[in-house]
N, C-alpha and C positions, 0 to 999 in steps of 0.2 A: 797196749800201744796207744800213745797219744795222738790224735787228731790233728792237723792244721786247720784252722776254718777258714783259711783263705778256702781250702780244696774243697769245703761246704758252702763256696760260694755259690747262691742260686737254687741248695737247696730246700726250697719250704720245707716245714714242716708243722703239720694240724697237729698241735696236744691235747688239746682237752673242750669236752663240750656238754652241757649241762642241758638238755634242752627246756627242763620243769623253771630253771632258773634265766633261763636264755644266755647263758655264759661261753664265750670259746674263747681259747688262748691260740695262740700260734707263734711259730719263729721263724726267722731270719734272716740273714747273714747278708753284712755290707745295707751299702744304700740304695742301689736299683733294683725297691723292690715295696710290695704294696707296705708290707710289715712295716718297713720303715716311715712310709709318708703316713702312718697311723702313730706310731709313737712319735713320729713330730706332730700329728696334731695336738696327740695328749698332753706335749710338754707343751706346745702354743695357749691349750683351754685352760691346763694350768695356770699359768700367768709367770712361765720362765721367762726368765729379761733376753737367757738366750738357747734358741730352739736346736741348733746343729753342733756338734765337736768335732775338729778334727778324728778322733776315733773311731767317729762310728761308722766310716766307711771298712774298717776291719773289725769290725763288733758284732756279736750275734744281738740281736733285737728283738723283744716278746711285747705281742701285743695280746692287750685284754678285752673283747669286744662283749655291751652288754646291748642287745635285742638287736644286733649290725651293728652299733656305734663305739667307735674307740674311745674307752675308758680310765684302761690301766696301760701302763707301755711298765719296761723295765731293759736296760741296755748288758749285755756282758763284755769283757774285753778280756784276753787273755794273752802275755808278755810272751807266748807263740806266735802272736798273729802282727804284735806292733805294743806304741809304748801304751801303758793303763794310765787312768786317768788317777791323779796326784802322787807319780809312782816315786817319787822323790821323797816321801814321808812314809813310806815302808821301810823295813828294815832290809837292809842289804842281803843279809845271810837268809834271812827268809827267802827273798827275791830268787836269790840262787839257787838256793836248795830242791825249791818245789815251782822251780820256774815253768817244768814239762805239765805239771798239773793243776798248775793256780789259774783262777778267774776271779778278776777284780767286774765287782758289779755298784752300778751309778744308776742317778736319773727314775728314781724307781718311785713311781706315785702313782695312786688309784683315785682319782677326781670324782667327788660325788656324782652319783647316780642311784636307781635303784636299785642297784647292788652291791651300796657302800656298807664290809659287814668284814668282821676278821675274819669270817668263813672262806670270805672272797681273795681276802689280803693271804692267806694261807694256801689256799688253791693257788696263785700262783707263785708262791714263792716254792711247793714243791713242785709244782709243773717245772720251773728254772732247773733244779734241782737235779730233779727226774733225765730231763735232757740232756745237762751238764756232765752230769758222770757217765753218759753213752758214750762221749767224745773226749773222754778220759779226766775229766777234772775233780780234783779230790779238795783242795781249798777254794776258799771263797775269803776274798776281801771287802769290805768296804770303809769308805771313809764316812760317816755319821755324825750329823749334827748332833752336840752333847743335848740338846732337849730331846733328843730322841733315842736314847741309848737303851733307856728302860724297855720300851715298842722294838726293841732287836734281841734284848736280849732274853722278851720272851720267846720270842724265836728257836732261838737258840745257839745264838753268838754272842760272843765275850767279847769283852773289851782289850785291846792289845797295850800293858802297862806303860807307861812312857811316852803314848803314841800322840800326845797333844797338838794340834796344832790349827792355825785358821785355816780354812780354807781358802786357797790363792784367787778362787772367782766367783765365790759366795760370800765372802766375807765372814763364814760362820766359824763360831767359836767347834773345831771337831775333836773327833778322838776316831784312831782306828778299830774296828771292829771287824769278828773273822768266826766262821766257822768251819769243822773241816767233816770229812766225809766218816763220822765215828759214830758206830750204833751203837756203842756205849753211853752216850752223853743225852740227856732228854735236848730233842728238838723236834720243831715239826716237820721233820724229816727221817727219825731214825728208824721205821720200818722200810724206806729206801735204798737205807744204808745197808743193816741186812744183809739186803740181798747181794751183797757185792764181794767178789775173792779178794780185791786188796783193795783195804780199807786204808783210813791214817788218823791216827792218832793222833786226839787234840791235843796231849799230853806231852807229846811228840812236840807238835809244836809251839805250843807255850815256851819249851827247853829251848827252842831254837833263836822264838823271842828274846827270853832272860838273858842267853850267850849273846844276844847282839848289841843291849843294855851294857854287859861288860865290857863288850869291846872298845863301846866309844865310851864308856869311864876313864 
């Protein structure tokens, strides 16, 4: 059963805590709430030109705190809860298909600190992860700056063919990138995956990709 996360609105949630490292992750939902005035800090120390989106008052929001100070933030949005961010560059048939279980995720940066380590960048992209598929989500979207595709796709997200394009308020050259909920596929997540009775197949959705490629041929 899918989730709405409006109906998770208000419920924190503590993920993960490192004490040897002083790491703790957390989430949640909408904007009145501490999680989010840390991932607006993060995106403020960053040097984003701009701190707030229309979505994130329907977004789940993970923050990354290292020794109490927000560090990392990372936002998720799901076409459940309202519209994703540059959802106009997805393919339609995807959109529809696995509309009950997609989560498109933005905004995702780890700001130097003493905890700047892919160790750190990987704890929380399975911490996201780990949470996401409690509340039913089996794809992940993002839109990715092409100098950063290689950094996703050790990950374990591919690139979506055809999917070119600038981004409308970064002005950056991107490409779509996606990963789905498949223990078959090496990622830093597929003993997650695993554990779950229905899984999906990235294979699956590539096929879904390629047919929407035809379509607009």
């Amino acid at each position: 059963m899918r989730s709405s996360g409006v109906g998770l609105a208000g419920q924190y949630r503590f993920l993960f805590e490192d004490v040897t490292l002083g790491l703790t992750i957390a989430r949640d939902f909408g904007t009145e709430n501490r999680v989010h005035e840390q991932v607006m800090q993060v995106r403020r120390e960053g040097g984003g030109e701009q701190e707030y989106f229309d979505f994130d008052s329907y977004s789940f929001h993970y923050s990354l705190l290292y020794e109490g100070q927000p560090v990392g933030a990372m936002t998720a949005t799901r076409p459940v809860d309202g519209a994703i961010d540059c959802s106009d560059v997805y393919a339609p048939q995807l959109m529809t298909r696995y509309h009950d279980c997609l989560v498109s995720t933005c905004k995702f940066r780890i700001n130097r600190s003493g905890c700047s380590s892919l160790k750190t960048l990987r704890t929380m992209v399975r911490e996201f992860w780990r949470d996401q598929v409690s509340v039913g989500s089996r794809l992940n979207l993002i839109n990715a700056d092409k100098k950063m595709v290689a950094f996703y796709q050790r990950m374990g997200y591919c690139v979506v063919e055809g999917s070119d394009f600038i981004h409308p308020t970064l002005g950056t050259d991107s490409v779509v990138m996606m990963m789905s909920a498949d223990p078959t596929r090496k990622s830093f997540c597929t003993d997650i995956f695993s554990n779950l009775d229905d899984v999906l197949s990235m294979d699956e959705v590539i096929t879904t990709c390629s047919e929407s490629l035809l379509v607009d041929l």
